[in-house]
N, C-alpha and C positions, 0 to 999 in steps of 0.2 A: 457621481458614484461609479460609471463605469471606469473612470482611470484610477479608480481603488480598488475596483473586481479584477483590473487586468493589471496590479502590481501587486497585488497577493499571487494571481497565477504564474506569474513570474518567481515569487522567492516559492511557491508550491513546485515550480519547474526545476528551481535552483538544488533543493533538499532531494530530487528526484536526480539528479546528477552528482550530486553527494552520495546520496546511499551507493551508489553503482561504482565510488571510486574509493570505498571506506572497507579498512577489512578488520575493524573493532565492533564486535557485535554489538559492546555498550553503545555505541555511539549510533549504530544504523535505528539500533532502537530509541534514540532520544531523536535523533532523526526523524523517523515515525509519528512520534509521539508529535513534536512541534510540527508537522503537516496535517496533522489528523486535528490540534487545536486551531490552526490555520483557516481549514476546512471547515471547521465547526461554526466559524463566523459570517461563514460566504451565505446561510439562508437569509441571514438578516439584512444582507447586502444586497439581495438579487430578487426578497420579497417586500411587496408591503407591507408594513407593521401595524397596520391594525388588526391583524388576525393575531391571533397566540398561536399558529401554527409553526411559523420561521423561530419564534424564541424557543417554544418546545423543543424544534427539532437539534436547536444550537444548541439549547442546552444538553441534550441528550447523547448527541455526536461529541461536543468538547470534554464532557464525561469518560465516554468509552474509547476515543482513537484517544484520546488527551492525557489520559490518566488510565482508568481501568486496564486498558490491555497492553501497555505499554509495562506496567506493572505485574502485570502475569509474563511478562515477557522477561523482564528483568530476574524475577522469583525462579524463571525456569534458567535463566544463564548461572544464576546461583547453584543452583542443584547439579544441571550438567558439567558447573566448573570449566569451563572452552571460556576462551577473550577474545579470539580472531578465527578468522578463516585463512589459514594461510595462501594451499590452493586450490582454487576454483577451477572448475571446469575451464571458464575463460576469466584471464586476466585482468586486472581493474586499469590499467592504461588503455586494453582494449575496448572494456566494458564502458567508460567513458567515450570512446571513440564512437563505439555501438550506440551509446546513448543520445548524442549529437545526429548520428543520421535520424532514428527513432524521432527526435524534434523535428527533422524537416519532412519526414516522413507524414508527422500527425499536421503537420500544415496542410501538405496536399492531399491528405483525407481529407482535410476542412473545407477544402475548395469544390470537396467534389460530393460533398452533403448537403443537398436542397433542402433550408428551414424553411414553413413558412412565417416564422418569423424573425424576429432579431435577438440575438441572445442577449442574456445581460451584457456581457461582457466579452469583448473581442476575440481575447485568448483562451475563453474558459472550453471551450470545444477541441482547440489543439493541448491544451495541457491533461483535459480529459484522458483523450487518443494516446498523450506520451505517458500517463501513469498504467496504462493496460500496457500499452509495450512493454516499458520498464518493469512492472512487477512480474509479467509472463517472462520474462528475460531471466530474473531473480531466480525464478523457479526452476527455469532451466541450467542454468550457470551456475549455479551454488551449490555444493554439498553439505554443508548444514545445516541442521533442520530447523536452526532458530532462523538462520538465514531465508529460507523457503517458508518462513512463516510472515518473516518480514516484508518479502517479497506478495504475499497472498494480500497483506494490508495493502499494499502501491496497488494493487491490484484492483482492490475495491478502492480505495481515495479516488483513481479514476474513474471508475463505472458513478460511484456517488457523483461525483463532480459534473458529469452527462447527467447523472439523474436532477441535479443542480439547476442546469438549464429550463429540461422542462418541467420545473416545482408549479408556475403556475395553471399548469393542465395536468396534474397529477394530485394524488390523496396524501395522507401523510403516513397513511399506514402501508405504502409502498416503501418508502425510504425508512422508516420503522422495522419492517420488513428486511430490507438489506441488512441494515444494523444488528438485528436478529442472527442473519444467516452471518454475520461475522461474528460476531460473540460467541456463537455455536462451533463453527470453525476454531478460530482461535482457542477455546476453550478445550476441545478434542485433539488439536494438535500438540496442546501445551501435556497432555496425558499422553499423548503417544512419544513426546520426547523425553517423558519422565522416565516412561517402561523402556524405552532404547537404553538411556544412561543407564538406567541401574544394570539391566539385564549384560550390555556392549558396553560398558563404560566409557560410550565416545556416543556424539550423535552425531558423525560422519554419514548419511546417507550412502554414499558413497560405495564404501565400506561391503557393504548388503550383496552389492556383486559377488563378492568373495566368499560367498555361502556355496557349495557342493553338495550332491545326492551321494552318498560315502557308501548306498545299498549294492551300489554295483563290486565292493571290494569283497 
Protein backbone atom coordinates (compact mmCIF):
# COMPACT_ATOMS: atom_id res chain seq x y z
CA UNK A 1 0.00 0.00 0.00
CA UNK A 2 2.72 2.40 0.62
CA UNK A 3 4.01 2.24 -3.09
CA UNK A 4 0.37 3.38 -3.98
CA UNK A 5 0.28 6.23 -1.29
CA UNK A 6 3.60 7.34 -2.71
CA UNK A 7 2.58 7.18 -6.63
CA UNK A 8 -0.58 9.19 -5.95
CA UNK A 9 1.81 11.74 -4.23
CA UNK A 10 3.68 11.86 -7.16
CA UNK A 11 0.77 12.39 -9.99
CA UNK A 12 -0.73 14.97 -6.72
CA UNK A 13 3.00 16.60 -7.24
CA UNK A 14 2.69 16.36 -11.00
CA UNK A 15 -0.86 18.39 -11.21
CA UNK A 16 0.90 20.80 -8.68
CA UNK A 17 3.55 21.71 -11.51
CA UNK A 18 0.87 21.75 -14.03
CA UNK A 19 -1.10 24.29 -12.36
CA UNK A 20 2.15 26.74 -12.00
CA UNK A 21 2.85 26.28 -15.81
CA UNK A 22 -0.90 26.51 -17.13
CA UNK A 23 -2.38 30.01 -17.98
CA UNK A 24 -6.20 28.64 -18.88
CA UNK A 25 -8.12 29.15 -15.92
CA UNK A 26 -10.51 26.12 -17.34
CA UNK A 27 -7.87 24.04 -17.09
CA UNK A 28 -6.05 24.97 -13.52
CA UNK A 29 -9.44 24.41 -12.46
CA UNK A 30 -10.00 20.81 -13.64
CA UNK A 31 -6.67 20.64 -12.48
CA UNK A 32 -7.82 21.28 -9.03
CA UNK A 33 -10.67 19.38 -9.35
CA UNK A 34 -8.67 15.83 -10.44
CA UNK A 35 -6.21 16.57 -7.20
CA UNK A 36 -8.82 17.31 -4.80
CA UNK A 37 -10.47 13.78 -6.15
CA UNK A 38 -7.08 12.32 -5.95
CA UNK A 39 -6.85 13.35 -2.31
CA UNK A 40 -10.15 12.23 -1.58
CA UNK A 41 -8.88 8.64 -1.75
CA UNK A 42 -5.61 8.87 0.24
CA UNK A 43 -7.95 8.25 3.89
CA UNK A 44 -8.83 5.04 2.61
CA UNK A 45 -5.35 4.32 1.76
CA UNK A 46 -3.41 5.54 4.96
CA UNK A 47 -6.46 4.37 7.32
CA UNK A 48 -7.90 1.08 8.49
CA UNK A 49 -11.12 0.32 7.15
CA UNK A 50 -12.90 -0.86 9.66
CA UNK A 51 -13.96 2.31 11.00
CA UNK A 52 -16.59 4.50 8.75
CA UNK A 53 -14.43 7.24 9.50
CA UNK A 54 -11.59 7.17 6.30
CA UNK A 55 -14.89 6.35 4.00
CA UNK A 56 -16.88 9.33 5.53
CA UNK A 57 -14.12 11.53 5.10
CA UNK A 58 -13.44 10.20 1.28
CA UNK A 59 -16.55 10.49 0.50
CA UNK A 60 -16.96 13.99 1.73
CA UNK A 61 -13.46 15.40 0.43
CA UNK A 62 -14.11 13.69 -3.30
CA UNK A 63 -17.57 15.54 -3.21
CA UNK A 64 -16.25 19.08 -2.36
CA UNK A 65 -12.48 19.50 -3.95
CA UNK A 66 -13.90 16.76 -6.74
CA UNK A 67 -16.94 18.39 -7.88
CA UNK A 68 -18.70 20.98 -5.69
CA UNK A 69 -16.05 23.68 -5.70
CA UNK A 70 -14.51 23.14 -8.69
CA UNK A 71 -17.95 23.76 -10.08
CA UNK A 72 -18.58 27.14 -8.18
CA UNK A 73 -15.43 27.78 -9.84
CA UNK A 74 -16.17 27.11 -13.27
CA UNK A 75 -19.97 29.00 -12.79
CA UNK A 76 -17.70 32.01 -11.53
CA UNK A 77 -15.27 31.96 -14.96
CA UNK A 78 -18.65 31.97 -16.51
CA UNK A 79 -19.98 35.16 -15.24
CA UNK A 80 -16.50 36.97 -15.18
CA UNK A 81 -16.14 35.75 -18.86
CA UNK A 82 -11.66 35.87 -18.50
CA UNK A 83 -10.09 32.21 -20.14
CA UNK A 84 -6.41 32.92 -19.23
CA UNK A 85 -4.09 34.89 -17.31
CA UNK A 86 -2.12 36.35 -19.52
CA UNK A 87 0.43 38.36 -17.21
CA UNK A 88 1.32 37.30 -13.98
CA UNK A 89 3.28 38.87 -11.62
CA UNK A 90 5.85 36.08 -12.34
CA UNK A 91 6.07 34.00 -15.39
CA UNK A 92 5.10 30.44 -15.96
CA UNK A 93 8.63 29.17 -17.39
CA UNK A 94 9.71 30.83 -14.26
CA UNK A 95 6.97 29.70 -11.93
CA UNK A 96 7.73 26.12 -13.08
CA UNK A 97 11.52 26.75 -12.46
CA UNK A 98 10.14 28.16 -8.96
CA UNK A 99 8.26 25.09 -8.45
CA UNK A 100 11.16 22.48 -8.96
CA UNK A 101 13.20 24.36 -6.28
CA UNK A 102 9.84 24.33 -3.92
CA UNK A 103 10.13 20.29 -4.48
CA UNK A 104 13.70 20.18 -3.22
CA UNK A 105 12.90 22.47 -0.84
CA UNK A 106 9.99 20.33 0.84
CA UNK A 107 12.45 17.32 0.75
CA UNK A 108 14.76 19.02 3.11
CA UNK A 109 12.01 20.15 5.31
CA UNK A 110 11.25 16.46 5.40
CA UNK A 111 14.65 15.66 6.72
CA UNK A 112 14.57 18.03 9.29
CA UNK A 113 11.00 17.04 10.90
CA UNK A 114 11.28 14.56 13.81
CA UNK A 115 8.04 12.03 13.60
CA UNK A 116 7.61 9.69 16.09
CA UNK A 117 6.43 7.69 13.71
CA UNK A 118 6.47 6.41 10.24
CA UNK A 119 4.22 8.02 7.90
CA UNK A 120 2.01 6.16 5.63
CA UNK A 121 3.80 6.97 2.90
CA UNK A 122 7.21 8.16 1.97
CA UNK A 123 6.35 11.18 -0.10
CA UNK A 124 3.12 12.26 1.59
CA UNK A 125 5.22 14.80 4.01
CA UNK A 126 7.24 16.45 1.15
CA UNK A 127 4.33 16.65 -1.32
CA UNK A 128 2.41 17.98 1.80
CA UNK A 129 5.33 21.01 2.24
CA UNK A 130 5.21 21.43 -2.05
CA UNK A 131 1.32 22.08 -2.02
CA UNK A 132 1.70 25.04 0.80
CA UNK A 133 4.50 26.45 -1.22
CA UNK A 134 2.96 26.17 -4.35
CA UNK A 135 -0.43 27.42 -3.49
CA UNK A 136 1.31 30.52 -1.25
CA UNK A 137 3.22 31.18 -4.58
CA UNK A 138 -0.37 31.10 -6.56
CA UNK A 139 -1.46 33.74 -4.28
CA UNK A 140 1.32 35.75 -4.74
CA UNK A 141 2.17 35.51 -8.46
CA UNK A 142 -1.24 35.76 -9.94
CA UNK A 143 -3.44 38.61 -10.49
CA UNK A 144 -6.63 36.95 -10.91
CA UNK A 145 -8.93 36.27 -8.56
CA UNK A 146 -10.04 32.83 -9.81
CA UNK A 147 -6.54 32.36 -10.05
CA UNK A 148 -5.69 33.28 -6.18
CA UNK A 149 -8.71 31.10 -5.38
CA UNK A 150 -7.16 28.34 -7.05
CA UNK A 151 -4.11 28.86 -5.63
CA UNK A 152 -5.98 29.00 -1.67
CA UNK A 153 -7.37 25.23 -2.78
CA UNK A 154 -3.24 23.97 -3.36
CA UNK A 155 -3.05 25.60 -0.32
CA UNK A 156 -5.35 23.58 1.67
CA UNK A 157 -4.66 20.03 -0.62
CA UNK A 158 -1.49 20.48 1.23
CA UNK A 159 -2.24 21.42 4.76
CA UNK A 160 -5.08 18.36 4.25
CA UNK A 161 -2.42 16.01 3.06
CA UNK A 162 -0.19 16.84 6.61
CA UNK A 163 -3.27 16.49 8.15
CA UNK A 164 -3.55 13.04 6.22
CA UNK A 165 -0.51 11.81 7.91
CA UNK A 166 -1.55 12.31 11.33
CA UNK A 167 -5.44 10.90 10.69
CA UNK A 168 -4.67 8.26 13.11
CA UNK A 169 -4.10 10.38 16.28
CA UNK A 170 -6.59 12.98 15.11
CA UNK A 171 -10.70 13.20 15.28
CA UNK A 172 -12.54 13.52 12.30
CA UNK A 173 -14.21 16.58 13.01
CA UNK A 174 -10.75 18.17 12.65
CA UNK A 175 -10.50 17.56 8.94
CA UNK A 176 -14.30 18.22 8.82
CA UNK A 177 -13.39 21.29 10.10
CA UNK A 178 -10.78 22.22 7.38
CA UNK A 179 -13.31 21.15 4.85
CA UNK A 180 -15.55 23.64 6.54
CA UNK A 181 -13.15 26.52 6.44
CA UNK A 182 -12.60 25.82 2.62
CA UNK A 183 -16.12 25.67 1.52
CA UNK A 184 -16.46 28.92 3.49
CA UNK A 185 -13.68 30.46 1.84
CA UNK A 186 -14.33 29.47 -1.53
CA UNK A 187 -17.84 30.27 -1.13
CA UNK A 188 -16.93 34.10 -0.05
CA UNK A 189 -14.37 34.50 -2.53
CA UNK A 190 -16.50 33.14 -5.44
CA UNK A 191 -19.15 36.47 -4.09
CA UNK A 192 -16.34 38.73 -3.95
CA UNK A 193 -15.45 37.90 -7.57
CA UNK A 194 -18.78 38.23 -8.72
CA UNK A 195 -19.17 41.95 -7.23
CA UNK A 196 -15.54 42.81 -8.81
CA UNK A 197 -16.76 41.63 -12.44
CA UNK A 198 -19.94 43.33 -12.39
CA UNK A 199 -18.86 46.47 -10.46
CA UNK A 200 -14.75 46.52 -12.71
CA UNK A 201 -15.71 44.30 -15.23
CA UNK A 202 -12.40 42.48 -15.17
CA UNK A 203 -11.20 40.47 -11.84
CA UNK A 204 -7.69 41.60 -12.45
CA UNK A 205 -6.68 41.95 -8.76
CA UNK A 206 -4.05 43.69 -10.03
CA UNK A 207 -5.99 46.47 -11.36
CA UNK A 208 -6.95 47.89 -7.51
CA UNK A 209 -3.56 49.68 -7.38
CA UNK A 210 -4.76 51.89 -9.86
CA UNK A 211 -7.50 53.30 -7.59
CA UNK A 212 -6.44 57.30 -6.34
CA UNK A 213 -7.87 59.62 -3.49
CA UNK A 214 -9.13 62.38 -6.29
CA UNK A 215 -10.03 64.72 -2.72
CA UNK A 216 -6.96 66.34 -2.84
CA UNK A 217 -7.92 68.06 -6.61
Amino acid sequence: MREWIDLLMVLVAVTNLAILGVSRLRTCIRLSAIQGAMLGCLPLMVAPLESWTPLLLALVTIALKGWVLPALLERSLVEANVQREVQPFVGYNASILIGVIAIAASFWFNTRLPLPFDPPGTLMIPTAFFGVLVGLFILVSRKIALNQVIGYLVLENGIYTFGLVLMPHQTLMVELGILLDLFVGVFVMGIAIFQINREFDHIDADRMTGLRDWSDE
